[in-house]
N, C-alpha and C positions, 0 to 999 in steps of 0.2 A: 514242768520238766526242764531238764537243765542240758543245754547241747554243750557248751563250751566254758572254757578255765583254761588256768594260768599255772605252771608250776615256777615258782621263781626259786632260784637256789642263790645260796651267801656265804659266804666264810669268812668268818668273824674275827678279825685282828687277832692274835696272842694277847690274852688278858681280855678280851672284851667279849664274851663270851656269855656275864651274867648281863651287860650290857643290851646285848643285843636281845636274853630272851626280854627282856622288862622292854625293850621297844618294840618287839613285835607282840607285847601284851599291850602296849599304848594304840597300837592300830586297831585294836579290835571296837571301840565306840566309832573309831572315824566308820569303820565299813559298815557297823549299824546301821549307818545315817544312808547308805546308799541302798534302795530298796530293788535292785536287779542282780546286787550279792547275793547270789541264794546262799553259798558258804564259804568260809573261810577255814582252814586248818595251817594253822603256826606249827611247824615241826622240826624235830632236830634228827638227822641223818648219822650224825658222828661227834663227836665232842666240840670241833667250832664249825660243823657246816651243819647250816638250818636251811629253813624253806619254806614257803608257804604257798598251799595249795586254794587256789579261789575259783567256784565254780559259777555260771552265769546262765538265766536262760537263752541267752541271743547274744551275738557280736556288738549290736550296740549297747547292751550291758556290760561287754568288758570294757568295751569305748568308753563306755561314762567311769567305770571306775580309774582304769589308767590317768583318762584326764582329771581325777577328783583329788582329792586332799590325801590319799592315802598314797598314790603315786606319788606325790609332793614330798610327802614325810619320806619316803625310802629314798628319794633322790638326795633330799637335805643332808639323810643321813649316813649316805654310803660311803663317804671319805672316811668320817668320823669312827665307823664300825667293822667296816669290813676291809679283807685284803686285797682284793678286786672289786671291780664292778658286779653285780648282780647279774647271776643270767637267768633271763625271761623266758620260757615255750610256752608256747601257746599248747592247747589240749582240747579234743575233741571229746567230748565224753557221748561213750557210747551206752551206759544203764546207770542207774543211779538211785540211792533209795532216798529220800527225805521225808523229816516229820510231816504230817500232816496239817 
């Protein structure tokens, strides 16, 4: 079961748009590797504002991922891509279905 996630939202420079989806296609091995991911959804809201939705069974599994390599890469990358910094909420989930 999954209590809590992350919804992080981005707005993607003018022109960097196809940039940003091919990087948040490059994150999807790194979150692989972290086994308290229960899910990940990479999503676009509007033509340059994206977001991605990460779902975890416990708070020390969003611990571990913030502090892991995927945290890493959106920080490296937020100058480069976006017109602001990222904003981060946190999420409670209240039901949830997952594969088996």
């Amino acid at each position: 079961m999954v209590t809590t996630g992350l919804l992080i939202r981005m707005q993607a420079q003018e022109g960097k748009e196809a940039e940003v989806v091919r990087f948040l296609g490059d994150v999807i091995p790194i979150v692989e590797a972290e086994p308290d991911t229960t899910a990940l959804f990479a999503v676009q809201f509007g033509p340059s504002e994206f977001g991605v939705i990460n779902a975890f069974p416990d708070e020390k599994g969003l611990q571990a991922h913030v502090a892991g390599h995927a945290g890493g890469a959106l920080s490296e990358q937020a100058a480069q891509l976006f017109a602001a910094p990222p904003t981060i909420e946190p999420l409670r989930i209240l039901a949830s279905k997952l594969p088996a």
